[in-house]
N, C-alpha and C positions, 0 to 999 in steps of 0.2 A: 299713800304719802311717801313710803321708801322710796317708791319707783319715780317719783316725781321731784324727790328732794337730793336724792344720792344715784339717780338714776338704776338700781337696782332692782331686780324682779327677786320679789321673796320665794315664788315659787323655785327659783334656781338652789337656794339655801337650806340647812337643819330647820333654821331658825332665827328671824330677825326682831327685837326689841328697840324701840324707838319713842323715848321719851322726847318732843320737844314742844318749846312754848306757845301758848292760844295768842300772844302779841307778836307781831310783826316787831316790836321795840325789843324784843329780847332774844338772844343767841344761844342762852345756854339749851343744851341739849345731850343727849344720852342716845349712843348707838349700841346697839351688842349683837354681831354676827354669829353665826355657827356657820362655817364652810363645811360643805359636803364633801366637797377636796380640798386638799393643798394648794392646788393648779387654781384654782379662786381669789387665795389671799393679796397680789397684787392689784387683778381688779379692784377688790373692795376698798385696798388701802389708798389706789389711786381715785376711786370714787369719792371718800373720804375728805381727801386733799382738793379735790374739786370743790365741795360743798363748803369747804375749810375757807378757800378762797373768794367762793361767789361770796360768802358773809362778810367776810373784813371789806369789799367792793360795797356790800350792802352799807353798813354802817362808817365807812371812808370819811373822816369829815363833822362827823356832828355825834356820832354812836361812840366815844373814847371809853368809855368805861367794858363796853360791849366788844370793842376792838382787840383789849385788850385779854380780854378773855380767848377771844380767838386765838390771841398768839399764844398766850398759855394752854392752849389744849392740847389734850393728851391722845396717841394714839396708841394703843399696848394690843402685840401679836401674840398670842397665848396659844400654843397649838392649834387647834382646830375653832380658836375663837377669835373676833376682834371685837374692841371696847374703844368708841371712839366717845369722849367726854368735853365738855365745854362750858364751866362752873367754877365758880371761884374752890370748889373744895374738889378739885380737878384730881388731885394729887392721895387724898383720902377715898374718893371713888375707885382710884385705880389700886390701891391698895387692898378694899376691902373687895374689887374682882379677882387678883390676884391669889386671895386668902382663899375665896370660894371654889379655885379651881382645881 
């Protein structure tokens, strides 16, 4: 599903976490990378911002509540981690990553 969603091979990573929803109608979702390297973090952020944008396309028009979320998500570079978040409690998820790290 990574490699299909965000175009990423998990096998490249520490470790990838990937919460997202069973309905086609909903956006929110939860990523959490581990880079192996440094030299990764652009990929993943630009992967990211791809999946960012195929969804606001998806939902363009008819999904405004769903849209909306999208432009509220978060993306937070934490050393050797990324936490990509899309939930209306966008903002408390990335806090309590923060706290965890």
């Amino acid at each position: 599903i990574v490699r299909r969603l965000y175009s990423l091979n998990p096998e490249d990573y520490d470790g990838i976490m990937l919460y997202y929803p069973s309905s086609t109608m909903s956006a929110n979702e939860l990523l959490v990378v581990k880079l192996k390297s440094m030299k990764q973090q652009d990929l993943v952020v630009d992967c990211i911002k791809t999946r960012n944008q195929t969804q606001k396309n998806s939902f363009k028009g008819y999904g405004a509540t769903q849209t909306k979320l999208l432009e509220n998500s978060i993306t937070e570079v934490r050393g050797n981690y990324i936490l990509y978040v899309v939930d209306e409690h966008a903002a408390t998820i990335r806090d309590t990553f923060v706290k965890a790290l």
